[in-house]
C-alpha atoms as a printed R data frame, in Angstrom:
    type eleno elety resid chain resno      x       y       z
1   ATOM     1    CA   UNK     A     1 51.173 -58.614 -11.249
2   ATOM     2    CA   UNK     A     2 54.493 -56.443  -9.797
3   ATOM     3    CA   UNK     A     3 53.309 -52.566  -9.586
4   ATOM     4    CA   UNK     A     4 55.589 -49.717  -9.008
5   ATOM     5    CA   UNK     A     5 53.447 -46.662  -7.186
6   ATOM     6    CA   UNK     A     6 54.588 -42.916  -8.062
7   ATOM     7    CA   UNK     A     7 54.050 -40.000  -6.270
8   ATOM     8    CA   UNK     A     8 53.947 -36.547  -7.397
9   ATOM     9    CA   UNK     A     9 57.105 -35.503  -5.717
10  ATOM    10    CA   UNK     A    10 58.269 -32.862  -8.838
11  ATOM    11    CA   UNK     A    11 62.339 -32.049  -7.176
12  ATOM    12    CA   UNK     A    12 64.255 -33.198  -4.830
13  ATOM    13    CA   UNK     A    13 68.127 -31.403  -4.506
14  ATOM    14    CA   UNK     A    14 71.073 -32.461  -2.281
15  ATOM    15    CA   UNK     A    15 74.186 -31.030  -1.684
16  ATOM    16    CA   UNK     A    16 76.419 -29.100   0.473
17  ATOM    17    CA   UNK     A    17 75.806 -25.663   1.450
18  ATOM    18    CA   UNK     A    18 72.914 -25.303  -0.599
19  ATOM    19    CA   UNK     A    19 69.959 -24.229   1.830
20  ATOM    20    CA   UNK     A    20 70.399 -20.134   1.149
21  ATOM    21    CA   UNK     A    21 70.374 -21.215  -2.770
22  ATOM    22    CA   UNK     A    22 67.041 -23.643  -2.258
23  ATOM    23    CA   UNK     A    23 65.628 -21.035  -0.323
24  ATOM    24    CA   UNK     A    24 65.351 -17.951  -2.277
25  ATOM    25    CA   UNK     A    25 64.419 -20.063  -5.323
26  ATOM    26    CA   UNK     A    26 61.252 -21.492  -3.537
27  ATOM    27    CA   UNK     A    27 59.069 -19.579  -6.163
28  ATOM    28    CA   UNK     A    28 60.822 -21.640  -9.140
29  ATOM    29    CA   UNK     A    29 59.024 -24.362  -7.101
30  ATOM    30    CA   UNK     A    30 55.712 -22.893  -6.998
31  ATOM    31    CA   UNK     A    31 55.944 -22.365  -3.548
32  ATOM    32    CA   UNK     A    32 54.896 -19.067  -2.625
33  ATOM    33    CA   UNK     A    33 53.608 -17.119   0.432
34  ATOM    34    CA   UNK     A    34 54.354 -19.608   2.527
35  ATOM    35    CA   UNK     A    35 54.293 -20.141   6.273
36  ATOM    36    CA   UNK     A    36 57.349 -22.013   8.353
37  ATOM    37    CA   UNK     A    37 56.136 -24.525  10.084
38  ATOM    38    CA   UNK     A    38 58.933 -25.782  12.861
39  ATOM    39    CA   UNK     A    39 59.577 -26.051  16.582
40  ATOM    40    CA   UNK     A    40 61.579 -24.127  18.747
41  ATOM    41    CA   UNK     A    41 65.098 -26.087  18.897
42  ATOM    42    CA   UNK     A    42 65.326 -25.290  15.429
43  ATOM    43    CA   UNK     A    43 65.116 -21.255  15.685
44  ATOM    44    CA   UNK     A    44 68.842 -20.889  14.986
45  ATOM    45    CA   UNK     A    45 68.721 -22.810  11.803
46  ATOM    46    CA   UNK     A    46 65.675 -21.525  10.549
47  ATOM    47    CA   UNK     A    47 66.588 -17.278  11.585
48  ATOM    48    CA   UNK     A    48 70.074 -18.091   9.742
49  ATOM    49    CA   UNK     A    49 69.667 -20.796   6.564
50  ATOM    50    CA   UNK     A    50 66.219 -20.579   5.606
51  ATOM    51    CA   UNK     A    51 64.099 -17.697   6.301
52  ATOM    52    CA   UNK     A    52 66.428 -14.756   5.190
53  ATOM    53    CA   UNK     A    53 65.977 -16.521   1.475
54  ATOM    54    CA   UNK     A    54 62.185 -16.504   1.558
55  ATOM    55    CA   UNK     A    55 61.106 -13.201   0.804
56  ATOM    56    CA   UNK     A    56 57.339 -13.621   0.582
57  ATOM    57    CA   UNK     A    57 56.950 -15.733   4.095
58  ATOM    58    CA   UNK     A    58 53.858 -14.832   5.487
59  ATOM    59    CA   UNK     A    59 54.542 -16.109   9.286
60  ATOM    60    CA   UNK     A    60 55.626 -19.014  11.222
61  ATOM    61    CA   UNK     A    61 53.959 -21.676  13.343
62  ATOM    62    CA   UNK     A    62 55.988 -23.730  15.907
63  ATOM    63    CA   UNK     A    63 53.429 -25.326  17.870
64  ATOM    64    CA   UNK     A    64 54.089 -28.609  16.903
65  ATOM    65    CA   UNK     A    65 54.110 -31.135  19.800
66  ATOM    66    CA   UNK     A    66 55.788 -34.725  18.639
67  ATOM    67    CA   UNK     A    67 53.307 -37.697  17.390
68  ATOM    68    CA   UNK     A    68 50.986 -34.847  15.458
69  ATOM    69    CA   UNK     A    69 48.223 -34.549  18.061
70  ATOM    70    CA   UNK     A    70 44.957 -33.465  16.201
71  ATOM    71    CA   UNK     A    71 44.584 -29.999  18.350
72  ATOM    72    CA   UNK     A    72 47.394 -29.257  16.660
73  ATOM    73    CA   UNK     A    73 46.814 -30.010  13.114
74  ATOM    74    CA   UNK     A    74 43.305 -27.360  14.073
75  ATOM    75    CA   UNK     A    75 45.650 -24.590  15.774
76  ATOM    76    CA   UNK     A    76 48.389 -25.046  12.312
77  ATOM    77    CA   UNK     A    77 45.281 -24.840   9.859
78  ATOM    78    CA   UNK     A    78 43.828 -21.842  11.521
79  ATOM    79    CA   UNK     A    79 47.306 -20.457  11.616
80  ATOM    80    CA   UNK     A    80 47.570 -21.116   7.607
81  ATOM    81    CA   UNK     A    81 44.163 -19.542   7.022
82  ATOM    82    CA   UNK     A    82 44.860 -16.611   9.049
83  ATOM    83    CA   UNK     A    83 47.997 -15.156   7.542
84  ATOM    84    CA   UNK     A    84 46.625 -16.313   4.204
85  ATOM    85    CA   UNK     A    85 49.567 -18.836   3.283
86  ATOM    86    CA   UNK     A    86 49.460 -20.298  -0.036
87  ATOM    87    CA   UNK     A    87 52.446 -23.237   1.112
88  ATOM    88    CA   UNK     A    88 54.212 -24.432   3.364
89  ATOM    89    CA   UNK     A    89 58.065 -24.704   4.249
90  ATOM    90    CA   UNK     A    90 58.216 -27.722   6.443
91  ATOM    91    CA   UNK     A    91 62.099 -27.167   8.866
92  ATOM    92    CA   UNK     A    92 61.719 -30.273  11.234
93  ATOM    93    CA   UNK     A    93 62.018 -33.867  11.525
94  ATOM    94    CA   UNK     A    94 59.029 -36.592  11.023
95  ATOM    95    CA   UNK     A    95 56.609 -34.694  13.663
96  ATOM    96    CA   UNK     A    96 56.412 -31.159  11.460
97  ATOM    97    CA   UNK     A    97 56.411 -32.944   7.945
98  ATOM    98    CA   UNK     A    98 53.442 -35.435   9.205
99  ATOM    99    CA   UNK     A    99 52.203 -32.288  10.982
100 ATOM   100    CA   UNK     A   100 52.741 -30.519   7.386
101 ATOM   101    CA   UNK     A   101 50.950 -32.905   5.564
102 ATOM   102    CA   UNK     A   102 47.780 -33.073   7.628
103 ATOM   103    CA   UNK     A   103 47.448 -29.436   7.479
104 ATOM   104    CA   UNK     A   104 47.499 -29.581   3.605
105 ATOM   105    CA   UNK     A   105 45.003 -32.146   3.923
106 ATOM   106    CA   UNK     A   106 42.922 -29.997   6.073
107 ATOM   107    CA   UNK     A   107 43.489 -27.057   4.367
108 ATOM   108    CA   UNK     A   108 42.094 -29.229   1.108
109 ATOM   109    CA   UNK     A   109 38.759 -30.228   2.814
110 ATOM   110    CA   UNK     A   110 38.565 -26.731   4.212
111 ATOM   111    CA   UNK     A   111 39.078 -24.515   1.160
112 ATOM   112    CA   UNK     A   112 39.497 -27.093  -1.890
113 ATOM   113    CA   UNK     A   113 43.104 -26.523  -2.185
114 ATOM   114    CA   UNK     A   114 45.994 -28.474  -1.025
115 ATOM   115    CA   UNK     A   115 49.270 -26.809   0.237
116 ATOM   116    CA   UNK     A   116 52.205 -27.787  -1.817
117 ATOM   117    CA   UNK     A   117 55.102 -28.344   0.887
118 ATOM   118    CA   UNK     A   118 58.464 -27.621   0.552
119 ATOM   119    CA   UNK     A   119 60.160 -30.148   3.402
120 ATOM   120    CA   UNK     A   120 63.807 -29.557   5.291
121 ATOM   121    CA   UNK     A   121 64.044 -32.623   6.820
122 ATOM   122    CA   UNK     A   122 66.198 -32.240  10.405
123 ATOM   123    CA   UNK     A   123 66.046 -36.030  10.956
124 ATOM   124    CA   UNK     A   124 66.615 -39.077   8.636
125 ATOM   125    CA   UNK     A   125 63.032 -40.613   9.017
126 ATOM   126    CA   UNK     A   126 62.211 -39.911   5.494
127 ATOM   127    CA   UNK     A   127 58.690 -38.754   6.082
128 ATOM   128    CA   UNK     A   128 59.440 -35.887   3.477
129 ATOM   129    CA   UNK     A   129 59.352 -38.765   0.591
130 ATOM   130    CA   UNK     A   130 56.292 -40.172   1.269
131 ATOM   131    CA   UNK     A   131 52.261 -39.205   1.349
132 ATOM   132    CA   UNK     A   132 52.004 -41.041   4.508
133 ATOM   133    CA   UNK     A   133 50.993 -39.437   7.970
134 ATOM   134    CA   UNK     A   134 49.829 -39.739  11.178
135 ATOM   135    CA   UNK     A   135 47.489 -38.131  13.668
136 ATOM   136    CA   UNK     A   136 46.995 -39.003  17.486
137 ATOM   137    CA   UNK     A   137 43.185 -38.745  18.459
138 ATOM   138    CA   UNK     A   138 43.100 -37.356  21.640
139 ATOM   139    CA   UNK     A   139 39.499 -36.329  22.065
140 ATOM   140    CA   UNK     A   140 38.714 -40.323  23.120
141 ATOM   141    CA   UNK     A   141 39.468 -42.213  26.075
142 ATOM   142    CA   UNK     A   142 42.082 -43.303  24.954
143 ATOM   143    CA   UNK     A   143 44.589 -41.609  22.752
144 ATOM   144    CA   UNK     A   144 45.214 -43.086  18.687
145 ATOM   145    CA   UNK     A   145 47.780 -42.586  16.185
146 ATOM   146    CA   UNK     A   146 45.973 -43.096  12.978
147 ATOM   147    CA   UNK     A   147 47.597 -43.463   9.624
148 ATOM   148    CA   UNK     A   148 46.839 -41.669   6.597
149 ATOM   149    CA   UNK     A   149 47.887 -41.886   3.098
150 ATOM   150    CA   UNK     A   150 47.380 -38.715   0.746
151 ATOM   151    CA   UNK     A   151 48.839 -38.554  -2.481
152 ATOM   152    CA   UNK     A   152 49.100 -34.649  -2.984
153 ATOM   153    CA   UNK     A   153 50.305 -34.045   0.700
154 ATOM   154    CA   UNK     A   154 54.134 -35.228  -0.350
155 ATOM   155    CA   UNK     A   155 56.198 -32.531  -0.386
156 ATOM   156    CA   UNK     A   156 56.771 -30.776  -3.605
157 ATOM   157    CA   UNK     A   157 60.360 -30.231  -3.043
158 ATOM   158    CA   UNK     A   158 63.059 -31.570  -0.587
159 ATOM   159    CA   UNK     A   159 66.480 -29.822  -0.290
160 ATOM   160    CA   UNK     A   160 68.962 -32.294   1.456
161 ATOM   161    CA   UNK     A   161 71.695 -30.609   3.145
162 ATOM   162    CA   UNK     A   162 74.432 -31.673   6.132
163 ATOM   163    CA   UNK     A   163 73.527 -28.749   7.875
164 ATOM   164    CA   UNK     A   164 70.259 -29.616   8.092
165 ATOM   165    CA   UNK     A   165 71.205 -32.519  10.686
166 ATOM   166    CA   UNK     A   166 74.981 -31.410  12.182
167 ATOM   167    CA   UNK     A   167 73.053 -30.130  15.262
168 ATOM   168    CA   UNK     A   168 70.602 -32.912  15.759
169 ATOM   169    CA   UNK     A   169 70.745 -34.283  19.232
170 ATOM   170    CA   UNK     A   170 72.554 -37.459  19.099
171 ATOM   171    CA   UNK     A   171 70.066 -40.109  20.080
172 ATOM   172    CA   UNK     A   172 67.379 -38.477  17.691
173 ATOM   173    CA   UNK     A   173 69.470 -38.376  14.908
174 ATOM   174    CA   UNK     A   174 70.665 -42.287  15.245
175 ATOM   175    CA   UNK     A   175 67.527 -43.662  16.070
176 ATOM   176    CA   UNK     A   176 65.895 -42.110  13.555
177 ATOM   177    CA   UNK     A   177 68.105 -43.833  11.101
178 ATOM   178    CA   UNK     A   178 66.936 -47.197  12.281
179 ATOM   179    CA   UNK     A   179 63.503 -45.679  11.597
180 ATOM   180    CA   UNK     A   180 64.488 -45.084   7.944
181 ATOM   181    CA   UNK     A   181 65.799 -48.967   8.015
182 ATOM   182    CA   UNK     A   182 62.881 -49.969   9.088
183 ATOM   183    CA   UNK     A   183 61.037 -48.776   5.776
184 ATOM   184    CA   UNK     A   184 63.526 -50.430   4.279
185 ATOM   185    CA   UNK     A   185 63.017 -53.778   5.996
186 ATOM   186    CA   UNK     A   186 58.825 -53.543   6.083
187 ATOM   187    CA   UNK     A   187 58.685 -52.481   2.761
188 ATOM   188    CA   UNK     A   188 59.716 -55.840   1.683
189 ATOM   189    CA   UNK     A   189 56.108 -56.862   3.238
190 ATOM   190    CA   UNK     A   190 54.022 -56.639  -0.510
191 ATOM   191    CA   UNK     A   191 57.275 -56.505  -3.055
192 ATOM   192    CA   UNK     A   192 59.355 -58.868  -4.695
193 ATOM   193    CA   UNK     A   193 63.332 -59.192  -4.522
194 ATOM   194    CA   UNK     A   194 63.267 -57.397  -8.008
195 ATOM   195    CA   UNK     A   195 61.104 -55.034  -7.631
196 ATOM   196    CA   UNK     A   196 62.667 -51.243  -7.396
197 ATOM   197    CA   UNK     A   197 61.908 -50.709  -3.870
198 ATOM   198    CA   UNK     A   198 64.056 -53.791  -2.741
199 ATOM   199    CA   UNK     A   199 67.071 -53.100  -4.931
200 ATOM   200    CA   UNK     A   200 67.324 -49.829  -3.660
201 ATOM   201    CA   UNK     A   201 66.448 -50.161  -0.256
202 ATOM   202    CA   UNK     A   202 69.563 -52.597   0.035
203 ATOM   203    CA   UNK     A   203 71.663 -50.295  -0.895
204 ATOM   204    CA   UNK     A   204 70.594 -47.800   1.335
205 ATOM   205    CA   UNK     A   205 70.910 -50.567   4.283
206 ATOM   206    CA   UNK     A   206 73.990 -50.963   3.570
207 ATOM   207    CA   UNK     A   207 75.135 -47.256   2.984
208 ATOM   208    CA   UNK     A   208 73.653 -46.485   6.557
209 ATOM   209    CA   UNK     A   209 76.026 -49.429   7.460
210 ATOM   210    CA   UNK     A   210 79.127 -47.753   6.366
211 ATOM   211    CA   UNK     A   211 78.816 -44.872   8.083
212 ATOM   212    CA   UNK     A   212 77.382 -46.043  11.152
213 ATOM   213    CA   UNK     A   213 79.457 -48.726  11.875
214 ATOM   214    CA   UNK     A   214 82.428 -46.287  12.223
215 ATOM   215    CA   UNK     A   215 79.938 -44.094  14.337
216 ATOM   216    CA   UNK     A   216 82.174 -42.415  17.528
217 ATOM   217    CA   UNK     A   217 80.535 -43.385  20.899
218 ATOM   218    CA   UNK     A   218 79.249 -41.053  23.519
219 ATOM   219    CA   UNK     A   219 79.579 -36.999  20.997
220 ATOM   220    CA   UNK     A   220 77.142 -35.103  19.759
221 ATOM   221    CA   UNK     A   221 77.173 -34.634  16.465
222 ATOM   222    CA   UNK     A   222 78.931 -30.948  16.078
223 ATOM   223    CA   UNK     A   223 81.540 -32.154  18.391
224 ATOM   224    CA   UNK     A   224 82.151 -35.175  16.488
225 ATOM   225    CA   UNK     A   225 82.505 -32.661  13.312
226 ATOM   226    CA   UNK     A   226 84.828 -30.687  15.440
227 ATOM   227    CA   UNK     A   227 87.570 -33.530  16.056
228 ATOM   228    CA   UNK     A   228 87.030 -35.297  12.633
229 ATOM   229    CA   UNK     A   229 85.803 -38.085  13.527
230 ATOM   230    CA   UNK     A   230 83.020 -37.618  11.073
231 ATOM   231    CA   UNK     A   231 82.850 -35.321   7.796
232 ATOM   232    CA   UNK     A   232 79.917 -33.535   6.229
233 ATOM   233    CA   UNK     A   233 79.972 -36.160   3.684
234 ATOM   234    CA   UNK     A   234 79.356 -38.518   5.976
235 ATOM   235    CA   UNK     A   235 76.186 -36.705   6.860
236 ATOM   236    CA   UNK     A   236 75.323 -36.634   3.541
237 ATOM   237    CA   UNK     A   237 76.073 -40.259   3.015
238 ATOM   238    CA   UNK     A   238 73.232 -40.588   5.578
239 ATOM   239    CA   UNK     A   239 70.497 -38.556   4.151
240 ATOM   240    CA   UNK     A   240 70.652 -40.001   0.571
241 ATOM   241    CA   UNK     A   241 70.396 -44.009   2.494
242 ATOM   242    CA   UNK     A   242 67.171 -42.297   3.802
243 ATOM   243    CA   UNK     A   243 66.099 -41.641   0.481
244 ATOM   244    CA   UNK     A   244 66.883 -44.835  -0.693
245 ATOM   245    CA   UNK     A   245 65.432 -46.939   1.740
246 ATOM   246    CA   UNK     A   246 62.098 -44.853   0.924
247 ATOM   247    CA   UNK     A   247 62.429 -44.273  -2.830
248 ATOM   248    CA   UNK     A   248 59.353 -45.447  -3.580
249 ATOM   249    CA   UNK     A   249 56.992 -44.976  -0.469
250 ATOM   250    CA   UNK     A   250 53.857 -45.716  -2.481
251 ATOM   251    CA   UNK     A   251 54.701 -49.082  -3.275
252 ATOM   252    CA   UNK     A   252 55.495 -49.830   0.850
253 ATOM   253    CA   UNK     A   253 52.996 -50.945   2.762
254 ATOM   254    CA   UNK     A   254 53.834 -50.723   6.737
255 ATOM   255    CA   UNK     A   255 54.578 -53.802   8.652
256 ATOM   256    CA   UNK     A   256 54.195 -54.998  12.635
257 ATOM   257    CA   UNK     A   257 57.665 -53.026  13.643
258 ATOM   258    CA   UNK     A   258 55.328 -49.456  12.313
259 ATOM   259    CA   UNK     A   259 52.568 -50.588  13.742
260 ATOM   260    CA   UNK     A   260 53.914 -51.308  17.383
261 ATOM   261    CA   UNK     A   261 56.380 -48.234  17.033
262 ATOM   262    CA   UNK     A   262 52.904 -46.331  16.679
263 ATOM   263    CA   UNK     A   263 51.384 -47.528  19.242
264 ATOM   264    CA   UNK     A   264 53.897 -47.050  21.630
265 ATOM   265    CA   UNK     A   265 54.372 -43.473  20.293
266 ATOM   266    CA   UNK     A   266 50.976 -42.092  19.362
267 ATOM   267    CA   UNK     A   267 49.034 -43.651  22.548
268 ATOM   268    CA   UNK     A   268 52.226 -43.875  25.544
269 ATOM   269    CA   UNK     A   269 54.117 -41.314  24.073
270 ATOM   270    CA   UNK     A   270 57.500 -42.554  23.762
271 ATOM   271    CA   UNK     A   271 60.066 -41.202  21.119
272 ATOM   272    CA   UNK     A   272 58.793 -42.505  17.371
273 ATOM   273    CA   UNK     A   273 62.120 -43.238  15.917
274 ATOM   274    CA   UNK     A   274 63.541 -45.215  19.005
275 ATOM   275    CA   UNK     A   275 60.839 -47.445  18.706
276 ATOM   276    CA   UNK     A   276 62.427 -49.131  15.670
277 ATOM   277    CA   UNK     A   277 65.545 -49.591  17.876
278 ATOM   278    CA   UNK     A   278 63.301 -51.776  20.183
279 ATOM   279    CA   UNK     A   279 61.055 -53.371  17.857
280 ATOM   280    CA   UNK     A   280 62.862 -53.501  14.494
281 ATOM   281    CA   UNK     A   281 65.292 -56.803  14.923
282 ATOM   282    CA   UNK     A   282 62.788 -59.285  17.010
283 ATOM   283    CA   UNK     A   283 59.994 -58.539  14.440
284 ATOM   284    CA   UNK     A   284 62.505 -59.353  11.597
285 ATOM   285    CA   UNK     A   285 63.088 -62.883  13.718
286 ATOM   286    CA   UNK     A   286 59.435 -63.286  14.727
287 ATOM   287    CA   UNK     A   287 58.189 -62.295  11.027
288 ATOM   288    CA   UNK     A   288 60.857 -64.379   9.288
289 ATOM   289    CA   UNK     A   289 58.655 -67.198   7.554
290 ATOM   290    CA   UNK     A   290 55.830 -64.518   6.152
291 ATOM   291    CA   UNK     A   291 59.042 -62.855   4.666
292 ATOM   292    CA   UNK     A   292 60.213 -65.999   3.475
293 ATOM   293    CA   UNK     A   293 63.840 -65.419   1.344
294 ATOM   294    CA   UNK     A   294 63.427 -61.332   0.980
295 ATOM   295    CA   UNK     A   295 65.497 -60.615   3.796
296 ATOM   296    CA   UNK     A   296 68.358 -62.475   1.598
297 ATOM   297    CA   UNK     A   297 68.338 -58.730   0.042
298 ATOM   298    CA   UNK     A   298 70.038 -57.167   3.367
299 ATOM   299    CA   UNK     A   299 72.196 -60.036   4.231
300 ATOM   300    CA   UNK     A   300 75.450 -59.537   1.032
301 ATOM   301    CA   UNK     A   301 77.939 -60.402   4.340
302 ATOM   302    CA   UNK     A   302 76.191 -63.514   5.501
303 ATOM   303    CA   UNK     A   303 78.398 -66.446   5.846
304 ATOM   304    CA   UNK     A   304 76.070 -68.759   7.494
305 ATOM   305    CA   UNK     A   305 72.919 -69.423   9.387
306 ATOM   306    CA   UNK     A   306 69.389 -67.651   8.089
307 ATOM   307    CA   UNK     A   307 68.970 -63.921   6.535
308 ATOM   308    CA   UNK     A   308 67.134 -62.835   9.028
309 ATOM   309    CA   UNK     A   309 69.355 -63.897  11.885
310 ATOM   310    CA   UNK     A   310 71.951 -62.497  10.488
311 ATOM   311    CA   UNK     A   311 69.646 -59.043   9.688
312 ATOM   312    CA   UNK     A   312 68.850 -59.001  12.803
313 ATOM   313    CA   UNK     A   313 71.814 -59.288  14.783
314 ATOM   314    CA   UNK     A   314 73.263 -56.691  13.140
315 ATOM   315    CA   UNK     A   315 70.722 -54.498  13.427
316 ATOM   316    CA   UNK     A   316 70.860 -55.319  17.348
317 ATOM   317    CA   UNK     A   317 74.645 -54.904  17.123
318 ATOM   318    CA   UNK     A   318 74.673 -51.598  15.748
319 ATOM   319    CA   UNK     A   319 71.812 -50.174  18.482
320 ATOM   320    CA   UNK     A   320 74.363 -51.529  20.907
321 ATOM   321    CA   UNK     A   321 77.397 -49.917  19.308
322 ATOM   322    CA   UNK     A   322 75.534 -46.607  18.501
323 ATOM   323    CA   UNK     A   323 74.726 -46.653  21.874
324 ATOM   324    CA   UNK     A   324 70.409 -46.323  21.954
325 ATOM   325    CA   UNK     A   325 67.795 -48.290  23.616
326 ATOM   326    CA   UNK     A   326 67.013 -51.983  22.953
327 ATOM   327    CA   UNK     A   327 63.884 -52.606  25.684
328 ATOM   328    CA   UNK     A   328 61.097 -50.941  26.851
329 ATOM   329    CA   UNK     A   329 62.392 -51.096  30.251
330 ATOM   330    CA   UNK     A   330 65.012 -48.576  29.369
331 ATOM   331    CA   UNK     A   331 62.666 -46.943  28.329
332 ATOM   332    CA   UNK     A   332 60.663 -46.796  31.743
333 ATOM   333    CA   UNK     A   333 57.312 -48.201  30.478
334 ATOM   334    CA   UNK     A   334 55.525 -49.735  32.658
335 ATOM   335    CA   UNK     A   335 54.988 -53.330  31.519
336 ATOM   336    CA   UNK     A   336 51.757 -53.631  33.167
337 ATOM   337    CA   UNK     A   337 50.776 -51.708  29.953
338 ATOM   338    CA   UNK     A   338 51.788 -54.486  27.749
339 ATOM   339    CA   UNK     A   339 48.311 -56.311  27.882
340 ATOM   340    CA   UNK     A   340 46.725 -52.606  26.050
341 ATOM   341    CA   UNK     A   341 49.291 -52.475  23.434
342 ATOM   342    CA   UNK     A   342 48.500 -55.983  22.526
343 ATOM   343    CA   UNK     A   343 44.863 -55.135  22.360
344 ATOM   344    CA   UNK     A   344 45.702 -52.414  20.240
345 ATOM   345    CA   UNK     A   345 47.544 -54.133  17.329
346 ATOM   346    CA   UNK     A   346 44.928 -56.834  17.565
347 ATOM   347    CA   UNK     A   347 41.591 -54.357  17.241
348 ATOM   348    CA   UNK     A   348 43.819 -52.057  14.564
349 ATOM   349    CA   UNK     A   349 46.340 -53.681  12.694
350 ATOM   350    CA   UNK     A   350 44.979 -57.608  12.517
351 ATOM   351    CA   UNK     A   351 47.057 -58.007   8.743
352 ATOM   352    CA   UNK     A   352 50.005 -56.862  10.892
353 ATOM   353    CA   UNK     A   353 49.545 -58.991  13.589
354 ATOM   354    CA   UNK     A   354 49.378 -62.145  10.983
355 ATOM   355    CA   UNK     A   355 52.552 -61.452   9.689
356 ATOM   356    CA   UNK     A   356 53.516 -63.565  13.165
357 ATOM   357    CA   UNK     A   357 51.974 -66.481  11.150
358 ATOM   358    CA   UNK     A   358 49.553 -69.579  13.256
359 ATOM   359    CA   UNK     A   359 48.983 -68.503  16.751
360 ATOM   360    CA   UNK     A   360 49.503 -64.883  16.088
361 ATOM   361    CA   UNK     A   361 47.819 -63.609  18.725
362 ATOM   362    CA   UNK     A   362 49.952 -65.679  21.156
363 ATOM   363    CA   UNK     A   363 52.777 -64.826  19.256
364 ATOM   364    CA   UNK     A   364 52.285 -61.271  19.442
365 ATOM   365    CA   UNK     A   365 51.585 -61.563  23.793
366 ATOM   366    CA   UNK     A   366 54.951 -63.446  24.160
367 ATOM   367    CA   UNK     A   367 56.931 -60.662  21.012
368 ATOM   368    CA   UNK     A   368 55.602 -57.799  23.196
369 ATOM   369    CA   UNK     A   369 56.828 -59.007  26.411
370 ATOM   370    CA   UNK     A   370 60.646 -59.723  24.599
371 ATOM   371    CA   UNK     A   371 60.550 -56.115  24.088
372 ATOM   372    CA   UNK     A   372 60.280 -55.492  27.348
């Protein structure tokens, strides 16, 4: 039996220019008295786009540290229950929307009440369309990333705007694009080719193709603005292939690229999107017979050879050309630590793990140490 999964997502608006509008009209949203939950790189944006509009804000929060550690999910609940907010304006990337989320979540087993969210997403992720987020233990011995999925955390409203992501630093705003094709890819784990999530998840693929295959080497963003060499639209172009390639986030079910990328991140701490730049193409090679003929969906150019060959060498083409990491070594982790990220998976994620097919556990030793 297909299923297509719904959230309770009410608006979503794109456009250009439109963050002043979106933001003195929160209240036709329902979200009222809220608090600002960001970090401090984005004080510019937030003082000049977004908080001028909101006229009942009731404070802000920006101590949001990346991978959502639980202390701070505590210190952002306290903070909500203190100045008495009623929502939440999420300005951030996947960190402050997961760390938005959780809080609502909190805030529901504290009080009863979840806190609708109204999400500015900085980064192309796409956590803002989903109900999924995580939390890194760190009370243990060693520290967890653990998953959650919680229908009435999504954001009530998303406003998409180029400005939103004209002054994200380079590297976060690419890799965090491969992040977004990585829902894309994984979400093919538990769906059909003709199911919803596939036919618009290759599209979005392939509109993050067109615009990053042109992608200028080397600039930051605002320079590359500056000389041309990109347009707004083009930023646009890239947040709406975010929202495609997570259009329908209940019906995705992570796969071993997520669950590696969340190891890496939540327990060693390295950046969440630029783990899909490592991991992303060899689990689409390693993974290919579980996934069968759905990669056929992201492979319109192929001319010969297998779908996920070809997927995957152009997904490691265009992490070459755009310039971010492909190994772990880059990365400076310390291979030693291999052998506990293998653990890990195994313990946590053993459906994952099987995606790798007979001998996965072998499998998985020899995938990790590729990476490296």
């Amino acid at each position: 039996m297909n299923q297509l999964k719904c959230l309770p997502q009410e608006t979503i608006v794109w456009g250009h220019d439109i963050l002043g509008t979106v933001a003195a009209s929160l209240g036709d949203y329902g979200i009222s008295r809220p608090i600002i939950f960001t970090v401090g790189s984005l004080e510019a944006l937030n003082r000049e786009y977004i908080q001028p509009g909101i006229r009942d804000a009731v404070g802000i929060f920006t101590q949001l540290p990346a991978h959502v550690p639980d202390f701070a999910v505590r210190h952002g609940l306290e903070a909500c229950i203190n100045h008495g907010a009623e929502s939440i304006v999420a300005l951030g990337g996947g960190s402050v929307l997961d760390a938005a989320k959780a809080v609502s979540d909190s805030h529901f087993k504290r009080t009863g009440r979840h806190l609708p969210i109204a999400a500015f997403p900085t980064t192309l992720s796409g956590s803002e369309f989903s109900h999924y987020f995580g939390v890194t233990e760190t009370d243990g011995p060693q520290k967890f990333k653990r998953s959650y999925a919680v229908r009435e955390t999504v954001p009530r409203l998303v406003a998409i705007d180029p400005r939103l992501i004209a002054d994200t630093p380079r590297a976060l705003l690419l890799s965090s694009a491969l992040k977004s094709i990585d829902h894309a890819v994984e979400g093919m784990r538990r769906v059909e080719v003709d199911h919803p999530h596939a036919i618009l998840a290759a599209k979005g693929v392939e509109r993050f193709f067109s615009v990053l295959d042109k992608w200028p080497r080397k600039l930051e963003t605002r320079d590359a603005l500056q000389r041309d060499l990109v347009s707004t639209e083009d930023l646009l172009q890239l947040q709406l292939a975010a929202w495609q390639c997570y259009f329908f986030p209940a019906s995705v079910i992570y796969g071993l690229s997520h669950r590696i990328g969340h190891i890496l991140g939540g327990t060693f701490g390295l950046p969440h999107s630029v783990t899909s730049c490592v991991t992303l193409a060899p689990v689409i090679r390693a993974c290919a017979g579980t996934y069968g003929a759905k990669f056929e969906m992201f492979a319109s150019g192929r001319t010969s050879g297998s779908a996920a060959a070809y997927l995957a060498d152009r997904l490691s083409g265009l992490v070459r050309s755009l310039e971010l990491p492909s190994r772990l070594g880059i990365l400076n982790f310390d291979k030693a630590k291999l052998a506990e990220v293998s653990a890990l998976l195994k313990n946590n994620y053993p459906a994952e793990v099987a995606d790798l097919g007979d001998g996965a556990g072998e499998k998985l030793d020899a995938l990790l140490a590729s990476l490296w």
